[in-house]
C-alpha positions as CSV (number, residue, x, y, z in Angstrom):
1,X,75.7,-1.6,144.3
2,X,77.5,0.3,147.3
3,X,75.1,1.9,150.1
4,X,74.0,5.5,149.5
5,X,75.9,7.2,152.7
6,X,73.4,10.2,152.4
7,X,69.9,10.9,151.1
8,X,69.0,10.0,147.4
9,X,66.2,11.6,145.7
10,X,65.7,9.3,141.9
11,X,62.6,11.7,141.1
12,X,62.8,15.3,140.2
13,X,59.1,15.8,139.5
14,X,55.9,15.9,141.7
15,X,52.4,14.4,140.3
16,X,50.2,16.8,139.0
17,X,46.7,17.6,140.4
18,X,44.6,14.5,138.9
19,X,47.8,12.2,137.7
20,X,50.7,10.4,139.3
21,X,54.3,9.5,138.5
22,X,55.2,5.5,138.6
23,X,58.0,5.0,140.8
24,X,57.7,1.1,140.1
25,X,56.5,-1.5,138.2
26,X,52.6,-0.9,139.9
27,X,53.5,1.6,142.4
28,X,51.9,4.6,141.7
29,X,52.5,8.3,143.7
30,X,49.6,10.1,144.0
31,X,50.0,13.9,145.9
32,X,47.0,15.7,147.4
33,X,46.9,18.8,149.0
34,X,46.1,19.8,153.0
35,X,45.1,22.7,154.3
36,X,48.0,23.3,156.7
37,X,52.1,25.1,155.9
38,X,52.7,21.3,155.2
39,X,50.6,21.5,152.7
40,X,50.4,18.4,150.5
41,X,50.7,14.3,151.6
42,X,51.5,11.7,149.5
43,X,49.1,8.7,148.5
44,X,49.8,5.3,146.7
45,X,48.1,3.3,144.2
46,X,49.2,-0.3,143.6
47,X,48.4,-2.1,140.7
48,X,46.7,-5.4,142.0
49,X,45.9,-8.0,138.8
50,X,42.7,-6.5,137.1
51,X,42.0,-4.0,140.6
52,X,43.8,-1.3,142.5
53,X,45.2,-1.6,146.4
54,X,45.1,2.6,147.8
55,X,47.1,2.8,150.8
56,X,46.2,6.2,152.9
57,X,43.3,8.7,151.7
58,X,44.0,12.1,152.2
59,X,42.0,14.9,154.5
60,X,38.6,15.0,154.3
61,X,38.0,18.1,152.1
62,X,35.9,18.1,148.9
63,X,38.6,18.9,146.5
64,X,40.3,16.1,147.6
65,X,36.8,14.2,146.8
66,X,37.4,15.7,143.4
67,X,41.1,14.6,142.8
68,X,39.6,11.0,144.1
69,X,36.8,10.6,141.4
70,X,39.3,12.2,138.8
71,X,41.9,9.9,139.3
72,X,40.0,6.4,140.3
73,X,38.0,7.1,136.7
74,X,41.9,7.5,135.0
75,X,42.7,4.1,136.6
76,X,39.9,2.4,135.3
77,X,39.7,-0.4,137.7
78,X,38.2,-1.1,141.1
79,X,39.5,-0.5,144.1
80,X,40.0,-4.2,146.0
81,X,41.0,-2.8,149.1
82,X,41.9,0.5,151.5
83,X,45.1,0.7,153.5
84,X,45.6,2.9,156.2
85,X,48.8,3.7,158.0
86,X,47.5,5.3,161.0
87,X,44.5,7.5,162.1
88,X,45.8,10.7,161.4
89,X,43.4,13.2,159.6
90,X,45.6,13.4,156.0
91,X,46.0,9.7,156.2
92,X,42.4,8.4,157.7
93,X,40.3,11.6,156.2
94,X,38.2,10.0,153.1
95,X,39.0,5.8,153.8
96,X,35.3,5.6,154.9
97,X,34.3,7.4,152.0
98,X,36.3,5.7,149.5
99,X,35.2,3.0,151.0
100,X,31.7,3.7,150.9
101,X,31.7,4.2,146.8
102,X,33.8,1.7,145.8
103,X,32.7,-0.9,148.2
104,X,36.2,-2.3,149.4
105,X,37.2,-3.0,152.9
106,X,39.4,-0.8,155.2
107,X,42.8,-2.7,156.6
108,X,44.2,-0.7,159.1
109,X,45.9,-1.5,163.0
110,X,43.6,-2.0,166.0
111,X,45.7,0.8,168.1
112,X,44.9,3.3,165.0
113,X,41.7,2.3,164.9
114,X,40.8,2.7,168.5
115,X,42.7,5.5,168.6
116,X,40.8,7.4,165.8
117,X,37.4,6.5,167.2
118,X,38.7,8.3,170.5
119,X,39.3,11.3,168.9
120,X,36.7,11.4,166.7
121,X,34.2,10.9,169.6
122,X,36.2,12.7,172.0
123,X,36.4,9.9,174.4
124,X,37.8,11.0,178.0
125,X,41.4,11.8,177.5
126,X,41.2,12.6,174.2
127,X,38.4,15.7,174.5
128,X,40.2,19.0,173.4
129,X,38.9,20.0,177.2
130,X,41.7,17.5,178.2
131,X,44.2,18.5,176.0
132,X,43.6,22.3,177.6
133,X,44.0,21.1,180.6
134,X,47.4,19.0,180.3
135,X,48.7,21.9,178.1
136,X,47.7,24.7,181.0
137,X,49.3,22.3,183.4
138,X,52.5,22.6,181.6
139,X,52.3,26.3,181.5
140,X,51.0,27.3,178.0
141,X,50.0,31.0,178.3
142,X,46.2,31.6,177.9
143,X,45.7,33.5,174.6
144,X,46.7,30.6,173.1
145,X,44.7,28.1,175.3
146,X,41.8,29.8,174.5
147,X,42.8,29.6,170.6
148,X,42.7,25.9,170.8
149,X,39.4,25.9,173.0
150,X,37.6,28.2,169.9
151,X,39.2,25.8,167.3
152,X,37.5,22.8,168.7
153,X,37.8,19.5,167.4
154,X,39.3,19.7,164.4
155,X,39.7,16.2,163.9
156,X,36.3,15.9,163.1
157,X,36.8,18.3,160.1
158,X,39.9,16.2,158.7
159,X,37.6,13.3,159.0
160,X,34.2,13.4,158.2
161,X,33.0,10.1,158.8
162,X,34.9,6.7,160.9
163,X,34.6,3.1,159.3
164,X,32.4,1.1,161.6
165,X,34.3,-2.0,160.4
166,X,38.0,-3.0,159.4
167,X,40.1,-6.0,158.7
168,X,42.9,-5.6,160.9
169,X,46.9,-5.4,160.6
170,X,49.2,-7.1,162.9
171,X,52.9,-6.8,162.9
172,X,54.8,-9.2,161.0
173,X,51.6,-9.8,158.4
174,X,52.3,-10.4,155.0
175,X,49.7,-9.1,152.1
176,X,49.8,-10.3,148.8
177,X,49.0,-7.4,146.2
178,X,49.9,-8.3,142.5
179,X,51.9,-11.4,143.6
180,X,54.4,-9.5,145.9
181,X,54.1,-9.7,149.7
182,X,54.0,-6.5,151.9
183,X,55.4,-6.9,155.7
184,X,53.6,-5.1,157.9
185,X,56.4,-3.0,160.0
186,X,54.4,-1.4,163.4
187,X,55.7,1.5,164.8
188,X,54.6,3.5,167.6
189,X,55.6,7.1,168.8
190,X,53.7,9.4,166.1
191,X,50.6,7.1,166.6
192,X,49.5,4.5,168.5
193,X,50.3,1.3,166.5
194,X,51.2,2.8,162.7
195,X,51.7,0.5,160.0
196,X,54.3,0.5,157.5
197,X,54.7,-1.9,154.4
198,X,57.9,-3.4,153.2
199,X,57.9,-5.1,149.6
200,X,60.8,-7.1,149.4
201,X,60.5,-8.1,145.9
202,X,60.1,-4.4,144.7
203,X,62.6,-3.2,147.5
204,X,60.4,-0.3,148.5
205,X,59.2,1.0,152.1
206,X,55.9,2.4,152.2
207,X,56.9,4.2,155.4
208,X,54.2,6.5,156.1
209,X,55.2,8.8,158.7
210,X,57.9,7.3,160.2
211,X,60.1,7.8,157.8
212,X,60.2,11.8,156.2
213,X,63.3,12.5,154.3
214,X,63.2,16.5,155.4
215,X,61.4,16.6,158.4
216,X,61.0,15.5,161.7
217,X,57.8,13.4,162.2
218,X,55.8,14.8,165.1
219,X,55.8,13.2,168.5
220,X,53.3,14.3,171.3
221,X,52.0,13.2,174.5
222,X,48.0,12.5,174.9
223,X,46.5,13.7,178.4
224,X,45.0,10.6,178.6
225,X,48.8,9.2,178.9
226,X,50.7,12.2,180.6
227,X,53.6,10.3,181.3
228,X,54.2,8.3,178.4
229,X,57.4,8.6,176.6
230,X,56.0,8.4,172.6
231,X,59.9,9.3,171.7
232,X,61.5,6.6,173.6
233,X,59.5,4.3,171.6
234,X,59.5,6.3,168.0
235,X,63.4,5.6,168.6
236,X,63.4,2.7,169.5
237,X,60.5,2.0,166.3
238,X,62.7,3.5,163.5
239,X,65.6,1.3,164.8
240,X,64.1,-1.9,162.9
241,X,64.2,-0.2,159.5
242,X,67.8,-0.4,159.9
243,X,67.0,-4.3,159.0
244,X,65.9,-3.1,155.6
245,X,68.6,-2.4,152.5
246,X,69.6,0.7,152.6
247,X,69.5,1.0,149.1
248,X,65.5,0.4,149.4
249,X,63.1,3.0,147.6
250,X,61.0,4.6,150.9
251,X,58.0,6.2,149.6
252,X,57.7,8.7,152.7
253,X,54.0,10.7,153.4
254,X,55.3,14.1,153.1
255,X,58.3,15.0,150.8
256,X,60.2,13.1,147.8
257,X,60.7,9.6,147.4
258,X,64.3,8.7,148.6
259,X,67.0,6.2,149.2
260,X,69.3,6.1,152.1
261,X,66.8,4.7,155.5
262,X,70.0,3.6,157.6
263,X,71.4,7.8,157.0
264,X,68.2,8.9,158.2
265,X,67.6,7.0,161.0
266,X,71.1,8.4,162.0
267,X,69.8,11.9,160.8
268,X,66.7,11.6,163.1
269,X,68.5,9.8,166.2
270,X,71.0,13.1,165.9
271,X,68.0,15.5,165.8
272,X,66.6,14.2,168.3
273,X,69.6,14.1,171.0
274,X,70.3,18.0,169.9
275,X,66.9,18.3,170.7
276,X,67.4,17.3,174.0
277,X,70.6,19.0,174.5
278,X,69.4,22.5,174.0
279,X,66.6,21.8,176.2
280,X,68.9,20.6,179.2
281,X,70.8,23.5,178.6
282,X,67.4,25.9,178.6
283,X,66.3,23.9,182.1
284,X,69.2,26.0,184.0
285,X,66.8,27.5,186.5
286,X,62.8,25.8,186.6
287,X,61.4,25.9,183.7
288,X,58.0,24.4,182.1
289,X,57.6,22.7,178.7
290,X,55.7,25.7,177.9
291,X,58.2,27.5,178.6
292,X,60.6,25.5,176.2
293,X,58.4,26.1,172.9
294,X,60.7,28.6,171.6
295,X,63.8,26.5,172.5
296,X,62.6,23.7,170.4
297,X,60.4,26.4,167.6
298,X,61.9,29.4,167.4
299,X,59.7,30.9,164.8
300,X,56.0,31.8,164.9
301,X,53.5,29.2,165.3
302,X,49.8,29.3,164.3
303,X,47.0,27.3,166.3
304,X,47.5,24.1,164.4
305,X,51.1,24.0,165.1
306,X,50.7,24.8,168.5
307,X,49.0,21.7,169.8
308,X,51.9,19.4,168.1
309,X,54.9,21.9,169.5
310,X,53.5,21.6,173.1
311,X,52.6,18.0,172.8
312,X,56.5,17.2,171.6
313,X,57.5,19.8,174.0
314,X,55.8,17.4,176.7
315,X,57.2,14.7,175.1
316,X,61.0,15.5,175.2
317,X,60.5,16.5,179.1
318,X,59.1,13.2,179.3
319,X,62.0,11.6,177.6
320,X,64.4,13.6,179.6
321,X,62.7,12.9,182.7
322,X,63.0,9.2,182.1
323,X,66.4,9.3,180.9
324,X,67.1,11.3,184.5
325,X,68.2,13.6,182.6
326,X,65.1,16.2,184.4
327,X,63.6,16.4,187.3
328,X,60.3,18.0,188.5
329,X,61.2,20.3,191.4
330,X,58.4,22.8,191.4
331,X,53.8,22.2,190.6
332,X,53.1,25.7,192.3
333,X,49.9,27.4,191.2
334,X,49.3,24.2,189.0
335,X,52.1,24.1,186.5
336,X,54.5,21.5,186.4
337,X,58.3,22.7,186.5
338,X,62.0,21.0,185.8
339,X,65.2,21.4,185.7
340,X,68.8,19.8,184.8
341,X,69.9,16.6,187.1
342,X,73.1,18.5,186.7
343,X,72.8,20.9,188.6
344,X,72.7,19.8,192.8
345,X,69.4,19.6,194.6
């Protein structure tokens, strides 16, 4: 069987509210909804001998309780263990919860971990106080300061309670579920040390969020780490699914089931240098990543969507800036400013 050159979707339907569709022999798709314009993720059950394997457990909101107890009765077996890709609200949310009533133990990354605990507790550098700050330093206006200041931590919302204990995932580990082995694929960019899961047997990619057939996955910078470059690395992490057949089955978080990883690793390599290209050609005269929100979202953006467009924004000057591509050249009145290498000093 020939490589698909583009994107292949094999399912036309989307699980109902309570059910799921099998997309392989004991791979189950599961959608839940979120309260955000991306409103839904997607969830997997695996089959696991005479027990069920969930990997990722959807934001922490009582109808998703709801669709839990609905669908775990359905299944009529216990749950043997919780995965978790990465600490995001829609994928951490309910895991101590689930993990709580059924009993079974939470494997997730030591970087997502960590990383949850610190936003959860607002450790320093992770507060929504810092985030202000690093955002008003890169010249978001106030209004919408101020909207994220009233928000507060909404992280807490998406996750209502943290596990206090986890078996943890290292790259390269291999778990057993229903006699296939799952390789653990780490990626880091979107968070700090996400896991994906790679059945070779089945040929499916449980990619999480580094992988979405539609969208872009979102890339920020933390004002803990104000000079890291997250898209460097998310490059540079996406790279080794190119190792994978590319007629593979990735079962993404957000969006249809699809084939074709080695197109969309192109896609996403492409979007991200366009990306970068209207931003060099925006950085003409000083400019700050605020300042480059509508070059990179030219539509309107609610509170939520804010914090991620001015974290990428931050992000792809940080990219830029490391690729010499930008160059700070102006931090009057405490906003930092760039322009184009191109252009002489």
């Amino acid at each position: 069987m020939s490589p698909p050159e583009e994107l292949v979707y094999p399912f036309d339907d989307m699980p109902e509210t309570g059910g799921w569709i099998t997309v392989a022999p004991g791979v189950h798709w599961v959608r839940m909804p979120l309260p955000f314009v991306l409103n839904h993720i997607n969830l997997w059950v695996l089959d696991d001998g005479d027990a069920i394997t969930l990997v990722d457990t959807g934001f922490g909101l009582p109808e998703v309780q709801s669709v839990w107890e609905t669908i775990l009765a359905r299944f009529d077996k216990p749950v043997s263990r919780i995965i978790v890709t990465h600490c995001h609200p829609d994928h951490l949310g309910l895991a101590n919860w689930l993990s709580e009533k059924t009993g079974a133990p939470i494997s997730m990354t030591l970087g997502e971990y960590l990383g949850g605990h610190a936003l959860w507790h607002q450790l320093p550098g992770y507060r929504v106080e810092d985030m202000i700050e690093q955002f008003r330093e890169h010249g978001l206006d106030e209004a919408r300061l101020n909207a994220l200041d009233t928000r507060g931590n909404a992280y807490k919302r998406g996750v209502p309670s943290m596990p206090h204990r986890y078996d943890r995932l290292h790259d390269h580990d291999r778990i057993t579920i229903n006699g296939h082995d799952w390789a653990v694929i780490i990626g880091t960019g979107h968070s700090p040390e996400h896991a994906a899961l790679y059945c070779a047997d089945l040929g499916i990619l449980i990619s999480g969020d580094m992988l979405l057939p539609r969208i872009s996955t979102n890339v920020s910078v933390f004002a803990a780490t104000p000079h890291d470059d997250p898209i460097g690395r998310f490059l540079v992490s996406i790279d080794r699914f190119l190792g994978l057949p590319d007629t593979s089955l990735v079962l993404p978080s957000h969006g249809r089931p699809f084939k074709g990883i080695h197109a969309r690793v192109r896609q996403l390599h492409e979007h991200h240098r366009e990306r970068c290209d209207a931003l060099l050609a925006a950085c003409d005269a000083p400019v700050s990543a605020g300042d480059l929100l509508e070059t990179l979202f030219p539509r309107e953006l609610d509170t939520h969507q804010v914090m991620f467009a001015m974290g990428e924004a931050i992000a792809h000057v940080n990219y830029l800036v490391r690729g010499r591509e930008l160059r700070e050249v102006d931090h009057s009145g405490g906003v930092a400013r760039y322009v184009s290498t191109a252009l002489p000093k």
